[in-house]
Structure formats: structure tokens, C-alpha cells
Backbone bond lengths (Angstrom), bond angles and torsions (degrees), N, CA, C in turn:
res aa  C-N    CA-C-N  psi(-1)  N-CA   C-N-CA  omega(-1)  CA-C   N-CA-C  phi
1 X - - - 1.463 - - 1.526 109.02 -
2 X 1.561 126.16 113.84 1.422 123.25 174.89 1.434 98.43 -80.84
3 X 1.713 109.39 176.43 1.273 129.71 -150.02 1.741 93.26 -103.60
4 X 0.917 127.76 135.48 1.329 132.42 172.17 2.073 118.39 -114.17
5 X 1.086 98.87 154.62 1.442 101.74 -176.16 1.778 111.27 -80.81
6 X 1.297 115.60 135.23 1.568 108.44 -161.80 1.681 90.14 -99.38
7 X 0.820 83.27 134.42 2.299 102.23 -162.39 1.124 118.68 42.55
8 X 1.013 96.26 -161.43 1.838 107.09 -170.22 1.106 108.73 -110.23
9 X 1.899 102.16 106.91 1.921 101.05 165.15 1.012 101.05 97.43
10 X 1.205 152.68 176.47 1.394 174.58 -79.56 1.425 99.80 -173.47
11 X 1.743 113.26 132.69 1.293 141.36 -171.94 1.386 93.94 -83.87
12 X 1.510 115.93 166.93 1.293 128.23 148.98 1.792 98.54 -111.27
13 X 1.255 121.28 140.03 1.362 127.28 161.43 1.629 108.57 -162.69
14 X 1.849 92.02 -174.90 1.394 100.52 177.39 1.820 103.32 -139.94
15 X 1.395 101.93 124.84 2.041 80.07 160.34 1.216 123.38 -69.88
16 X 1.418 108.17 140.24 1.553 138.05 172.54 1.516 105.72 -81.77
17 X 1.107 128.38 -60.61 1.449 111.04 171.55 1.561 100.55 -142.70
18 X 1.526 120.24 -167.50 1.723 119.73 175.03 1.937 90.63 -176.66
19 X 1.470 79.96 145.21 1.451 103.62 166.60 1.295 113.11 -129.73
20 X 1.209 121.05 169.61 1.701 129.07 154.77 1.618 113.68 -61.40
21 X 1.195 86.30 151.89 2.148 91.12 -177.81 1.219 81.54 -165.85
22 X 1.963 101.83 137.95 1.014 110.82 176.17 1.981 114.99 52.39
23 X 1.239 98.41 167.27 2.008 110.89 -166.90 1.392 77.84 -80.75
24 X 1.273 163.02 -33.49 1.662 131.23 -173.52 1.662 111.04 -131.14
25 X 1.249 114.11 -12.18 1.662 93.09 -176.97 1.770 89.02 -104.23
26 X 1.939 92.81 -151.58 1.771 107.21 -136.41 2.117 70.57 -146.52
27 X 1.300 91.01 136.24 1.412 97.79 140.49 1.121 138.94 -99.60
28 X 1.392 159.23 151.25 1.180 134.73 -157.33 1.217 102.95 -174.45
29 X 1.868 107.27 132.83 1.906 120.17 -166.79 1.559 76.10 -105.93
30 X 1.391 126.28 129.53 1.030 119.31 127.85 1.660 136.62 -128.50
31 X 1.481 115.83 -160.75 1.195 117.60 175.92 1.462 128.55 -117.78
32 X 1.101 107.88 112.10 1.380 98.73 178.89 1.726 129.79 -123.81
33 X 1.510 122.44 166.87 1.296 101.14 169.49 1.592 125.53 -61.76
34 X 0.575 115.07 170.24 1.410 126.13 143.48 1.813 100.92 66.25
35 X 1.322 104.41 1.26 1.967 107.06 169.88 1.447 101.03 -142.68
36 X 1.404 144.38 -14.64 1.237 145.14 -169.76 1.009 116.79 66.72
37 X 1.593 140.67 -147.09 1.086 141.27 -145.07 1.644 80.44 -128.62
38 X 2.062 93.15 135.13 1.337 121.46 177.88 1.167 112.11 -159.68
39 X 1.356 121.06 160.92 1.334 118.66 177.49 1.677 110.87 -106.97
40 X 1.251 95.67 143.38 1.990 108.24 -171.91 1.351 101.53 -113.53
41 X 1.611 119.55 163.45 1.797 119.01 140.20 1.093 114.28 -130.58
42 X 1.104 116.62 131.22 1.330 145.65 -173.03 1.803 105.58 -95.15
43 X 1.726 88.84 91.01 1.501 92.16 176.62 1.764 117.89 -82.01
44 X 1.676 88.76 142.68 1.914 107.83 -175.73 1.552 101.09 50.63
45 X 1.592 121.37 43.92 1.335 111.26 163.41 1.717 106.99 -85.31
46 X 1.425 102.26 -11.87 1.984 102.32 175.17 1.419 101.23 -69.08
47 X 1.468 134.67 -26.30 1.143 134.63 -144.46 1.729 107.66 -52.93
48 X 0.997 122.94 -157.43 1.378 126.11 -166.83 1.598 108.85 -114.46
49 X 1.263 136.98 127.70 1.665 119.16 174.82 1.849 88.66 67.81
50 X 1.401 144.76 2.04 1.599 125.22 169.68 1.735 97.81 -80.61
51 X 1.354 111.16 126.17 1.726 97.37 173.70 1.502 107.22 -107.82
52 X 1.303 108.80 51.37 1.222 116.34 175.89 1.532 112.28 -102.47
53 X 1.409 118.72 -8.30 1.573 154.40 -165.74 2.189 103.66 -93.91
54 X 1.482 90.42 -39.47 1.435 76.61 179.69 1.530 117.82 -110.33
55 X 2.063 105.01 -0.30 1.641 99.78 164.49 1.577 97.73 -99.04
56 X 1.115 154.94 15.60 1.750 150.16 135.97 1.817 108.97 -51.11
57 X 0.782 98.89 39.85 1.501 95.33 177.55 1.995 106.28 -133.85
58 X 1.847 98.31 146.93 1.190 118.18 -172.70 1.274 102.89 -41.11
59 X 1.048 114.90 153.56 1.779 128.46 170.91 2.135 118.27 65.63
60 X 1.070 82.57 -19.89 1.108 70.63 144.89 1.345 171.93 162.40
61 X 1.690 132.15 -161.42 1.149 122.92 -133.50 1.719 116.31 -67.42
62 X 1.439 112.66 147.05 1.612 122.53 -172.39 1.410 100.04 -119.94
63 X 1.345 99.41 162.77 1.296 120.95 159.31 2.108 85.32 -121.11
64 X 1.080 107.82 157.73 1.455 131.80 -172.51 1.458 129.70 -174.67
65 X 1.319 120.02 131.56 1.116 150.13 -177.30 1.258 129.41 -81.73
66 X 0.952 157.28 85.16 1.902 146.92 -176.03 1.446 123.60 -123.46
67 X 1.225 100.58 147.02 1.844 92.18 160.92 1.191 91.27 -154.90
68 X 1.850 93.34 171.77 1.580 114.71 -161.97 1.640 110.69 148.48
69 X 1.143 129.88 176.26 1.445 124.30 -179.89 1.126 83.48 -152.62
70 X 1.598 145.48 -22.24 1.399 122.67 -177.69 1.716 120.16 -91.50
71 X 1.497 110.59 -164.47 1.306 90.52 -156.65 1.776 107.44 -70.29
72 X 1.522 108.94 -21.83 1.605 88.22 -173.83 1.581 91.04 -113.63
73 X 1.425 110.93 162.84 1.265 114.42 -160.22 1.370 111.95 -130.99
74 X 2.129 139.12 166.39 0.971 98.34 -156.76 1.364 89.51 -118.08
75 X 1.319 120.28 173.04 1.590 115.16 -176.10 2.083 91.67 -110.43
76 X 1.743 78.43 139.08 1.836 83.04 -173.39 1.798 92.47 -117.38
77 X 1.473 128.53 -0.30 1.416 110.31 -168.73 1.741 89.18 -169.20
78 X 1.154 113.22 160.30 1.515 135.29 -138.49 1.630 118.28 -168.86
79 X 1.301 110.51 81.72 1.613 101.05 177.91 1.113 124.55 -120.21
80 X 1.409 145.02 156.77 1.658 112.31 170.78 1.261 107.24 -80.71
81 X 1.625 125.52 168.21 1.318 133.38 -171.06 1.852 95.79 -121.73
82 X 1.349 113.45 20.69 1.356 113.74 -164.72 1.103 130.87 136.86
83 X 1.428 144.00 156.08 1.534 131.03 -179.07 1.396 122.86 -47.52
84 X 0.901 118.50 149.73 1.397 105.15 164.34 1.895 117.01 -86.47
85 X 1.612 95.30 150.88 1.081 117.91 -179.19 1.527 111.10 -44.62
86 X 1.349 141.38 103.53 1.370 136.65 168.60 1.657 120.26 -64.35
87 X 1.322 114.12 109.07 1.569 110.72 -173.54 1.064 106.67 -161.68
88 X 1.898 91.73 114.63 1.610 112.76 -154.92 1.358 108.56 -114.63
89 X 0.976 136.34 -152.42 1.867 139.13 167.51 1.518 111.15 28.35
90 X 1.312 102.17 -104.51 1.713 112.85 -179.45 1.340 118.36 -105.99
91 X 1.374 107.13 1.00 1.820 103.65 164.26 1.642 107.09 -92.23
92 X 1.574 124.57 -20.69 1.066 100.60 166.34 1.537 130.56 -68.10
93 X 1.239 137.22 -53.24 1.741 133.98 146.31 1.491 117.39 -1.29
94 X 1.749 101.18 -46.83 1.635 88.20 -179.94 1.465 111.45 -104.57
95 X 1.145 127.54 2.00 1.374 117.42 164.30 1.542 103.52 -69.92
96 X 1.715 125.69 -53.54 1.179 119.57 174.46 1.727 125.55 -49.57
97 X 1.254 100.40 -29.13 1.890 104.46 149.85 1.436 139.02 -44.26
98 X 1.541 99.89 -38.18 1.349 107.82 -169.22 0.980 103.35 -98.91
99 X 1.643 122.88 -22.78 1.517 112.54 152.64 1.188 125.46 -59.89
100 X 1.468 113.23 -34.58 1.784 105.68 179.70 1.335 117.03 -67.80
101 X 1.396 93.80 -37.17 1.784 100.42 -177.88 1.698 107.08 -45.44
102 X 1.580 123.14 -68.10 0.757 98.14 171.16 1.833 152.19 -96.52
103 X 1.543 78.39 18.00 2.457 76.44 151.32 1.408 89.16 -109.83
104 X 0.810 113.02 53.87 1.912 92.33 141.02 1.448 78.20 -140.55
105 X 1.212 156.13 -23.91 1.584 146.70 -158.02 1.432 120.14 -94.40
106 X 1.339 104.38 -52.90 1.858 123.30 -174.88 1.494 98.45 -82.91
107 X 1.335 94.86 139.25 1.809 99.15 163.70 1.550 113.47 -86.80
108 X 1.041 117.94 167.41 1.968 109.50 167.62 1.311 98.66 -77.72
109 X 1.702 80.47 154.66 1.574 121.74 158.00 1.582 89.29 65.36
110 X 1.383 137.90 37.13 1.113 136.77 152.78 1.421 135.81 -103.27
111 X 1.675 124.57 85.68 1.467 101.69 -138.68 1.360 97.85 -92.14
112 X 1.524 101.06 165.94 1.604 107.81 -162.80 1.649 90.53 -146.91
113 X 1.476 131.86 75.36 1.280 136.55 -174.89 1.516 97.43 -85.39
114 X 1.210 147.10 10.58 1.288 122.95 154.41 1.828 114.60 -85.65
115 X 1.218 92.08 -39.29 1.607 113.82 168.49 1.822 107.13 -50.42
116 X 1.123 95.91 -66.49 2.013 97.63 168.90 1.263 100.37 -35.55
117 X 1.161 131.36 -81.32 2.016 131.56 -168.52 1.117 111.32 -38.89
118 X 1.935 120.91 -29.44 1.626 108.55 -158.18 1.551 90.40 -96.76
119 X 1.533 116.97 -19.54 1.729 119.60 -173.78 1.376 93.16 -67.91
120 X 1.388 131.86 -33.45 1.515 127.65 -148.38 1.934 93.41 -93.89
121 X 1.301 99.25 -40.86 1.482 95.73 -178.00 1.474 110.31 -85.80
122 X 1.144 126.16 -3.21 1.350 114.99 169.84 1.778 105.59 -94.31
123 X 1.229 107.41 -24.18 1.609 95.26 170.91 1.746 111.26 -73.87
124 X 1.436 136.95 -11.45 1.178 130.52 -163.27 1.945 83.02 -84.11
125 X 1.985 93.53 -63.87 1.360 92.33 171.25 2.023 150.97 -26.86
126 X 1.917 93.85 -21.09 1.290 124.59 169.86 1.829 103.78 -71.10
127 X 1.454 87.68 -65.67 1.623 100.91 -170.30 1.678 115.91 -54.07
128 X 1.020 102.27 -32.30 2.107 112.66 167.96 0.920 113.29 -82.67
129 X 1.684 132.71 4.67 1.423 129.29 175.87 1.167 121.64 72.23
130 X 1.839 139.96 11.19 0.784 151.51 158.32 1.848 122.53 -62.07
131 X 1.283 87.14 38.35 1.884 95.33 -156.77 1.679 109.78 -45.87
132 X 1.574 120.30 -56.11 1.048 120.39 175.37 1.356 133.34 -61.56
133 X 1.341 130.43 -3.29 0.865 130.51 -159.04 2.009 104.21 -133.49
134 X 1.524 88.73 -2.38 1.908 96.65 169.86 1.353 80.52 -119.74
135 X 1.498 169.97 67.08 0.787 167.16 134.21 1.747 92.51 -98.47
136 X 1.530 95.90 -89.30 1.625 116.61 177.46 1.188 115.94 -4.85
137 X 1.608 110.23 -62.86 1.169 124.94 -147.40 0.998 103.23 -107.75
138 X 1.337 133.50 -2.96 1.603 139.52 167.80 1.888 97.19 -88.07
139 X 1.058 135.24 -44.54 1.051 147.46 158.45 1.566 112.61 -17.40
140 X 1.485 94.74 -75.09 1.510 105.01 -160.16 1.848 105.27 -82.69
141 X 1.043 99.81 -10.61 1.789 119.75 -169.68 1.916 87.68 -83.56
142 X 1.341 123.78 -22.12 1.360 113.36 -144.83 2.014 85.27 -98.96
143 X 1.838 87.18 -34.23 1.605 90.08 -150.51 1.940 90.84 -69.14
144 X 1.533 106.84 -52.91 1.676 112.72 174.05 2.168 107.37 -37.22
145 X 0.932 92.95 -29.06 1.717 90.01 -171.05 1.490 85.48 -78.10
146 X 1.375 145.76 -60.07 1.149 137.16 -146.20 1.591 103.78 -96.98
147 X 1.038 110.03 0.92 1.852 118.62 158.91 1.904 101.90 78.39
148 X 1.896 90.45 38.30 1.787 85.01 171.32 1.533 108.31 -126.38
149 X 1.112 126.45 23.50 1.089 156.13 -159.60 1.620 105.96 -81.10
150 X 1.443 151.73 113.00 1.412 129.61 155.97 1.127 109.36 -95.85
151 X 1.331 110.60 144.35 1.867 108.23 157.96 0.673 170.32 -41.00
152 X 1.642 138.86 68.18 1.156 138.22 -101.35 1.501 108.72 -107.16
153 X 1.417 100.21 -3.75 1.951 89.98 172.46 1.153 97.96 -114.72
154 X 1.387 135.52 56.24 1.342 133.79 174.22 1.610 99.90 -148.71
155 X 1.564 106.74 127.01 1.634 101.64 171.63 1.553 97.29 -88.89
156 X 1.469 94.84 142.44 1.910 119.35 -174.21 1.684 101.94 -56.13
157 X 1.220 109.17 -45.12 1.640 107.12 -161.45 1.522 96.85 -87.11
158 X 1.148 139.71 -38.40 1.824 117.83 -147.05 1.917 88.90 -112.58
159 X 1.698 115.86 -8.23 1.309 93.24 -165.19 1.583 128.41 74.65
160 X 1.551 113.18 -6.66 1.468 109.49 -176.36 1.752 106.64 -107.37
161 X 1.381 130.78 161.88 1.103 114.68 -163.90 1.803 95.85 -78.52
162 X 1.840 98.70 169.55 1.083 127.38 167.27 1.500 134.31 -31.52
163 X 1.007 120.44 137.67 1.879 100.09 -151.31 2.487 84.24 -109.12
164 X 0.687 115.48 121.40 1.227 119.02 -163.38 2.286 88.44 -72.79
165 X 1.015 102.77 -26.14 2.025 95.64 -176.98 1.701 105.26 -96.32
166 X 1.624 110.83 2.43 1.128 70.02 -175.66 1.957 90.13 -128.47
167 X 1.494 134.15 178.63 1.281 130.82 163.94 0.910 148.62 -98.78
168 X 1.243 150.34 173.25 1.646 147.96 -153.65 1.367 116.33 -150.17
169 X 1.063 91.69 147.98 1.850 89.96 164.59 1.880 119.01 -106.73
170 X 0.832 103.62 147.16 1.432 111.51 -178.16 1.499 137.89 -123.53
171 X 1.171 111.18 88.68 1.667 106.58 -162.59 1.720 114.29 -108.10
172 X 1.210 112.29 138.95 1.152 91.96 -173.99 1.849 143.67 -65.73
173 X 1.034 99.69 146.61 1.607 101.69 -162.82 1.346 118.69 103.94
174 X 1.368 112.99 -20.97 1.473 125.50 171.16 1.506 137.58 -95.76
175 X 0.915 124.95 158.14 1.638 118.32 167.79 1.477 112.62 -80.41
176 X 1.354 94.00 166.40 1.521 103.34 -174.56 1.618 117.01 -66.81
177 X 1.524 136.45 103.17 1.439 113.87 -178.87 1.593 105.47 -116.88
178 X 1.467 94.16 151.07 1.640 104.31 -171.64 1.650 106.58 -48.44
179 X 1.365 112.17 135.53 1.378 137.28 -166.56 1.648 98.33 -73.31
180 X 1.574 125.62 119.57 1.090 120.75 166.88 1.597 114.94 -73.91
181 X 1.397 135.51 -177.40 1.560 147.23 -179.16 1.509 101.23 -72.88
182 X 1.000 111.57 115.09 1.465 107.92 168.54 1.801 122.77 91.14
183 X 0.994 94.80 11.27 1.838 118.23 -162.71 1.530 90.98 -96.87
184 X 2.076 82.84 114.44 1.601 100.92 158.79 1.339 126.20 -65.74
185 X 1.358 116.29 170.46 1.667 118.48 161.08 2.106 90.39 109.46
186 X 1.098 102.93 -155.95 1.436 115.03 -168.62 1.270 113.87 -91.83
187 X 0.844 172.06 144.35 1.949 172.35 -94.54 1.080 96.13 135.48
188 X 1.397 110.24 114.05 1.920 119.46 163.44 1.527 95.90 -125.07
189 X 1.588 113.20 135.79 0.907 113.72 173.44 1.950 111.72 -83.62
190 X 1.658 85.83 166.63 1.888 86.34 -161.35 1.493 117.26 -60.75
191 X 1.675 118.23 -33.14 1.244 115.17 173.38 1.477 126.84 -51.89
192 X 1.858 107.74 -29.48 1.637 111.65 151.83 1.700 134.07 -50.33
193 X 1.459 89.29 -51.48 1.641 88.69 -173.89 1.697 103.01 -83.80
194 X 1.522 127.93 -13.82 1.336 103.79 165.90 1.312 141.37 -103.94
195 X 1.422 91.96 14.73 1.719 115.31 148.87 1.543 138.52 -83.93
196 X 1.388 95.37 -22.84 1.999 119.94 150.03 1.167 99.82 -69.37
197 X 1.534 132.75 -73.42 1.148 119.80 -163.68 1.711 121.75 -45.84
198 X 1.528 113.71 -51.30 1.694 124.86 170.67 1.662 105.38 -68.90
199 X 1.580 113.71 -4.93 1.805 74.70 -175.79 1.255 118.18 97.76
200 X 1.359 128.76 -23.29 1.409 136.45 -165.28 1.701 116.15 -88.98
201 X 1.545 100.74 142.46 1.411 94.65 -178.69 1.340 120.65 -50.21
202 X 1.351 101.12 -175.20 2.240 117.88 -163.57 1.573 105.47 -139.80
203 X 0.916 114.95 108.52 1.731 111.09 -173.17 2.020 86.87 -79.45
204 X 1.177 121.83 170.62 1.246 127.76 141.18 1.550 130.31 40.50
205 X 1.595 85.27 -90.58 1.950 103.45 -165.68 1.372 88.14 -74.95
206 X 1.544 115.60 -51.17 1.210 112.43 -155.18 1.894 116.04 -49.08
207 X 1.493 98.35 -36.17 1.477 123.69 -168.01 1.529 105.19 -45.27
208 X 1.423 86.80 -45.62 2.007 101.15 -168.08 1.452 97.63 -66.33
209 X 1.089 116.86 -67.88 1.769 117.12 176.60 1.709 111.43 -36.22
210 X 0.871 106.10 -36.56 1.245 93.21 -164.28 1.523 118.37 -102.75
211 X 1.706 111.97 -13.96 1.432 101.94 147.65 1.474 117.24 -95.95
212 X 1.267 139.54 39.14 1.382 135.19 142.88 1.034 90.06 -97.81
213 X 1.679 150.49 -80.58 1.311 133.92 -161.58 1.451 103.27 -40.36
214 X 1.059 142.86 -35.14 1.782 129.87 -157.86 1.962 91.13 -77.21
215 X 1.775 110.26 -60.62 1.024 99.09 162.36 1.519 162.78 -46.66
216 X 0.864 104.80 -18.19 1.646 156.21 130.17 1.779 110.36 -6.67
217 X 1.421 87.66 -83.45 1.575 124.60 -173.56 1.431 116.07 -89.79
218 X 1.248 109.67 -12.84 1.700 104.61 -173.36 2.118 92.92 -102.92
219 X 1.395 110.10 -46.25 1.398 114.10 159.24 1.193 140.15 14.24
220 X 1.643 102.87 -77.85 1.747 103.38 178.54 2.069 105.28 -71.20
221 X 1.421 97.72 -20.89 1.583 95.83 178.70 1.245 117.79 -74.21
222 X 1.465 128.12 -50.70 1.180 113.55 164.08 1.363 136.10 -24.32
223 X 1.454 92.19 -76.87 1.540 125.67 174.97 1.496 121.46 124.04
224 X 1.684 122.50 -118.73 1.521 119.79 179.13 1.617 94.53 -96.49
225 X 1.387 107.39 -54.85 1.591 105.50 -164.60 1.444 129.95 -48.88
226 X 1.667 100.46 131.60 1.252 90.68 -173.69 1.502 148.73 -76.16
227 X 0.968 147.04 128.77 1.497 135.35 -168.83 1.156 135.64 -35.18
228 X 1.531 154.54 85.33 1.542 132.99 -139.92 1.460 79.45 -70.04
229 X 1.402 137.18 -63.14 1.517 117.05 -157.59 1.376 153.44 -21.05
230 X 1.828 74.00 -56.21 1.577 95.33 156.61 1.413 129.10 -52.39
231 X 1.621 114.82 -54.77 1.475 105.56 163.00 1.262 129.71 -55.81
232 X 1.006 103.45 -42.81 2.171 105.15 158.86 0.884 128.54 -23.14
233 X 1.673 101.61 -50.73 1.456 129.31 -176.52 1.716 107.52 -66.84
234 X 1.186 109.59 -72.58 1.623 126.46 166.84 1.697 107.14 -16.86
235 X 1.548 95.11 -74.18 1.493 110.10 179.78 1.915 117.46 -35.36
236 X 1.179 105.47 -70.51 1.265 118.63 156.11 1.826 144.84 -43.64
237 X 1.404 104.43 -25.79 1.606 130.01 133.93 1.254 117.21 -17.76
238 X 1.554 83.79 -88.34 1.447 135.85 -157.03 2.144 106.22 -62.39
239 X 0.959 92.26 -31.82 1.497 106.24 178.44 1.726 127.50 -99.74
């Protein structure tokens, strides 16, 4: 079986993570349109004077080349598609999030090009310091793409939309239903979830609600293991 070129023309993507393989190339998960997230090797990209070694890096954007039919594939060409994303202090932690989010989330070779636009606009969103609010919405954009998403301007029980004064509980897999007195679990009030739902900024309070609800909901998908990001994140806090 010879090696064939996977679509036509030059990819847009980004690497998700890379290691060393082998004394000169790179392994490398990445993401791309139009094939999803896969893993490549990038032969003699360690090499010496190859500057194919310093555009393989997170954030950013490629144009890329591959072929192969098996599961990992090989990269034959390497360009940038643009600067890379600048993300320094505490936007770097969460760009490395949104990479984890999705290899631990997406399966390979599953492409998800609406998901590509919201990864690409939530990294610009990183780089303007808008951290919480390309987080959020990369979040809930990730869980709706992967069909775990509930509706957040709709209360579960009456079918009528979200009452913005009053609160809910939210569990995952479910719709939002009005929060009884004394009711464990997560409670976001409605003016939270129908500002996720539109997209719209989060002053403050709202922020907190709405990354425990994301956490919340992203949770049973993950699973137990813990996030290195997050500790990244911590680390960087903390310092």
C-alpha cells in the first residue's frame, strides 16, 4: 500500500502537544481542519539549522502537509499560517488547557472544523487577555460540538425560556431546572446561563458561576485524571 496525500493541498492546523522520537525527529498530536486531531512524525525536524523545529510549537498557526493511511501519519511540509499566538503569564496555562481539553476529548481523525474556528478564536481571545471569557465559551462550544452540551436558555421542566432573577440547577446531561430551597449540587443563577447561552460577557460573580458550571459539565468527560494545566495554572498563581 503506497502513502497517499490526506486532502487536497495544504492543511490549516495547530500542534497540541510534541515530543522527541527517535535521535532527530518530533512526534506530534495535532489539530487540524478538515482531519481532526491525529498524531504525525516529523522526520529530522530535531535536526540542526531544520526550522521546521521552531514552527512545531503550541499555538501556533500551520499550514501542513501529510501522508499516510495509518493511524499516525507523516508530515512532509510545514509553514506558518501566521504569527503565533503570544501567551504569556496566565494565558499561557490556559492555552495549554485547551489543548488538553481537546486530547483528552476528540477522538482521531474526527474532523470537527467548527470546533477548529472556536480553538483559533479562543486562542486570539487568550492573546487580548480575555481569558475567562475564551475559556467559557471554548468550553461550552467544545461540549455542544461533542453533543454533551444542555441548553442553557431553556428551563428542562416547563420548556419556557430561562428566567434571568431566578436559579437552576444544572447537571450534566440535563437541562437547566429551577433550583429547589436547600438543593445540593451546582445552582447558577439564570442571568449566568443566559449569557453562556448568547455569548455575552461575565462581569465577576458571574465568572465564578460559570466556571464551576463548565466544570461541572465537562467532569464526567474527563474523568478522575488530573489536568496538568490546571497545575500549571496553580503553579503560576501561586508564584
Amino acid at each position: 500500500m503506497t502513502d497517499e496525500t490526506v486532502g487536497s493541498g495544504l492543511l490549516q492546523a495547530f500542534v497540541l502537544h510534541r515530543r522527541d522520537y527517535s535521535d532527530t525527529s518530533l512526534l506530534l498530536e495535532l489539530f487540524a481542519s478538515g482531519l481532526g486531531r491525529f498524531p504525525a512524525i516529523a522526520k529530522g525536524a530535531r535536526r540542526r539549522r531544520n526550522p521546521a523545529s521552531a514552527l512545531l510549537q503550541p499555538f501556533q498557526p500551520l499550514w501542513i502537509g501529510v501522508v499516510g493511511r495509518g493511524e499516525v501519519r507523516t508530515l512532509t511540509r510545514v509553514e506558518p499560517a501566521g504569527p503565533p499566538f503570544p501567551l504569556t503569564g496566565r494565558a499561557l496555562p490556559c492555552g495549554f488547557y485547551l489543548n488538553e481539553l481537546l486530547t483528552r476529548l476528540l477522538g482521531r481523525h474526527d474532523p470537527h472544523d467548527p470546533l477548529f474556528a472556536f480553538y483559533h478564536a479562543a486562542l486570539l481571545g487568550l492573546s487580548d487577555g480575555g481569558m475567562a471569557g475564551a475559556l467559557r465559551q471554548f468550553e461550552l462550544r467544545l461540549l455542544e460540538e461533542l453533543g454533551y452540551a444542555p441548553g442553557l436558555g431553556t428551563d428542562g421542566e416547563t420548556g419556557l425560556p430561562v428566567d434571568p432573577d431566578l436559579c437552576y440547577a444544572v447537571e450534566p446531561g440535563q437541562a437547566p431546572r429551577r433550583a429547589l430551597p436547600g438543593q445540593s449540587g451546582i445552582t447558577v443563577s439564570g442571568a449566568t446561563l443566559l449569557a453562556l447561552a448568547g455569548g455575552m460577557a461575565l462581569d465577576a460573580s458571574r465568572q465564578r458561576e460559570a466556571r464551576a458550571l463548565l466544570r461541572r459539565l465537562l467532569g464526567p468527560h474527563l474523568g478522575p485524571k488530573p489536568l496538568k494545566s490546571r497545575e500549571l495554572f496553580r503553579q503560576i498563581s501561586v508564584g
